[in-house]
C-alpha positions in Angstrom: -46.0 5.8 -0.3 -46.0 4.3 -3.4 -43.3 2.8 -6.1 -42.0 4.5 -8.3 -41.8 3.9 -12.3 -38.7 2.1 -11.3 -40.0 -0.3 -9.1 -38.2 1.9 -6.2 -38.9 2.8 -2.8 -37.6 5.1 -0.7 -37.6 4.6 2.8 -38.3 6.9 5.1 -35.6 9.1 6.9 -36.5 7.8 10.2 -36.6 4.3 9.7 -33.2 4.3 7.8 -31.7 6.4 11.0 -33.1 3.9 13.5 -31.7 0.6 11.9 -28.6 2.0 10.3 -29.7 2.1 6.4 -27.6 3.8 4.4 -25.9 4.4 0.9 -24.3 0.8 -0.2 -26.2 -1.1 2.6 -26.9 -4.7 1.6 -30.6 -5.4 2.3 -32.8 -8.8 2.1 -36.5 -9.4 0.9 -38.5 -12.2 2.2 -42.0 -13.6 2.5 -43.4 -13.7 6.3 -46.9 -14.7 6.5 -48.3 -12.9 3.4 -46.1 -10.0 4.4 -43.0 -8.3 2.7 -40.2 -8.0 4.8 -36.9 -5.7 4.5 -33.9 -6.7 6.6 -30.5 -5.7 6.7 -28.5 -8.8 5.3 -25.8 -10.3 7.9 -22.6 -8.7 7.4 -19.6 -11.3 5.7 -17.1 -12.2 7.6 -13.8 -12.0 5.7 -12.1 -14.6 6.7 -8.5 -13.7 4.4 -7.6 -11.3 6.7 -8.2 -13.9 10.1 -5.4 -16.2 8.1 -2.4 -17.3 9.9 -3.2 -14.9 12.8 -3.6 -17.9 15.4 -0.3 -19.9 14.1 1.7 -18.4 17.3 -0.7 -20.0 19.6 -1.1 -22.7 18.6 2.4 -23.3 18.5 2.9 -22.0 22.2 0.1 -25.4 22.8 2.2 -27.6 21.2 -0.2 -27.8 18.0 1.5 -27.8 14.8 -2.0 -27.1 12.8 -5.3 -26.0 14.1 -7.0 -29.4 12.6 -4.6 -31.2 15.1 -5.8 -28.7 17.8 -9.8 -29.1 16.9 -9.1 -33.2 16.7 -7.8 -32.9 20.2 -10.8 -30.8 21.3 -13.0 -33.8 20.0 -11.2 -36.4 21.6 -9.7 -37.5 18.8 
């Protein structure tokens, strides 16, 4: 395999099959012991859509805000 005039790669069928690769799939270089290594980045956890889904709950403990529940959970 070589790259290309673009500086591209293409990465075989199998190995994109096997760990998931495909079209928009967010990738990460790194160094390991004089090596290249390609790994699929971490997927982002959006948080916006998590917002005000535990307000119920906390309410049902007697918590008026989850820092008052986590302050309690420390032994605040």
């Amino acid at each position: 395999m070589r790259i290309g005039e673009r500086a591209r790669v293409t990465i075989p069928k199998e190995i994109r099959n096997r760990f998931g690769l495909g079209p928009e799939t967010e990738v990460e270089f790194s160094v390991v012991d004089g090596s290249i290594v390609l790994k699929k980045a971490p997927k982002k956890l959006d948080l916006r859509k998590w917002k005000g889904r535990c307000k119920d709950s906390f309410a049902e403990l007697g918590y008026t805000s989850v820092d008052r529940f986590i302050d309690d959970l420390r032994g605040r």
